[in-house]
C-alpha positions in Angstrom: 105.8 112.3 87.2 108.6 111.9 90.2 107.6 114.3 93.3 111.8 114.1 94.4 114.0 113.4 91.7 116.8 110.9 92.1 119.4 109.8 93.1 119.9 113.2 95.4 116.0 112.8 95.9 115.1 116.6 96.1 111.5 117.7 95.4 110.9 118.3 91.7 110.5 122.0 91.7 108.3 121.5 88.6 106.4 119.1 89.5 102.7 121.0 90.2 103.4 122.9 87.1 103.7 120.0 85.0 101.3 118.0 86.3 98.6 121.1 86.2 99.9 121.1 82.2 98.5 117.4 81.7 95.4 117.9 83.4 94.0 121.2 83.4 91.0 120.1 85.6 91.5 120.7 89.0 88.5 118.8 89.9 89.2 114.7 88.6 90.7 111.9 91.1 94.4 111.7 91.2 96.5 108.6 92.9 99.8 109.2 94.1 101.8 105.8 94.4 106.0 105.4 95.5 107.5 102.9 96.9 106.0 102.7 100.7 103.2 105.8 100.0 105.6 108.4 102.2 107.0 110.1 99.0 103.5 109.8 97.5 102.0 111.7 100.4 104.0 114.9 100.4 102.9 115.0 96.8 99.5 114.7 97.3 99.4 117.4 99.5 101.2 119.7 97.3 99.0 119.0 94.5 96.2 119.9 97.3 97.4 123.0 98.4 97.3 124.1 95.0 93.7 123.7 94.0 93.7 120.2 93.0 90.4 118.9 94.7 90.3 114.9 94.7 94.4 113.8 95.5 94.4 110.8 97.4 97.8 108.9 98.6 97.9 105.3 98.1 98.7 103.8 101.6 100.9 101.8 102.2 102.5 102.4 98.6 103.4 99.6 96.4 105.9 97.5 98.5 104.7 98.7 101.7 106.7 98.5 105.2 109.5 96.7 105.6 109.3 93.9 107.9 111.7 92.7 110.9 114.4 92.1 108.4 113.9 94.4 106.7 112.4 93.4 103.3 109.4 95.3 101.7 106.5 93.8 99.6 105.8 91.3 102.9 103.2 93.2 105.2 101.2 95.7 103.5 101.1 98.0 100.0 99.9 97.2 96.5 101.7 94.2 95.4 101.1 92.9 99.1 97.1 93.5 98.7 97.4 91.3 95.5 96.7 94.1 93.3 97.6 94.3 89.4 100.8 95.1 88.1 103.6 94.3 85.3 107.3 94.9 85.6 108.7 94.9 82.3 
């Protein structure tokens, strides 16, 4: 479920209400992951203020921070750490 929607990247005004409509339970962990864990963040918290009790943000996100030229996926994040994933 996207937190901002793109390309104009504007929260999702939906996006509390939906996820609250796949998992009624307030109460069970839920990871937020984007691409450097500041989008992720801001949706964590919203799910928080709204009664969800176990959000946590992914630091770092999945590529991370860029590094002096600029490139992600280099200094920190999912992929960086190593950790699973598939692009298909």
């Amino acid at each position: 479920m996207e937190w901002q929607r793109f390309p104009e990247m504007a929260v999702n005004p939906d996006f509390v209400k939906k996820i609250a409509q796949e998992i009624a339970d307030t109460t069970p962990a839920i990871f937020t992951l984007c691409r450097s864990g500041a989008r992720s963040i801001a949706a964590a918290r919203a799910l928080t203020q709204e009664g969800f009790a176990g959000c946590y943000n992914v630091v770092g996100g999945f590529e991370g921070d860029p590094d002096e030229f600029g490139h992600r996926g280099g200094v920190n994040g999912w992929k960086f750490d190593g950790l699973p994933w598939v692009q298909k």
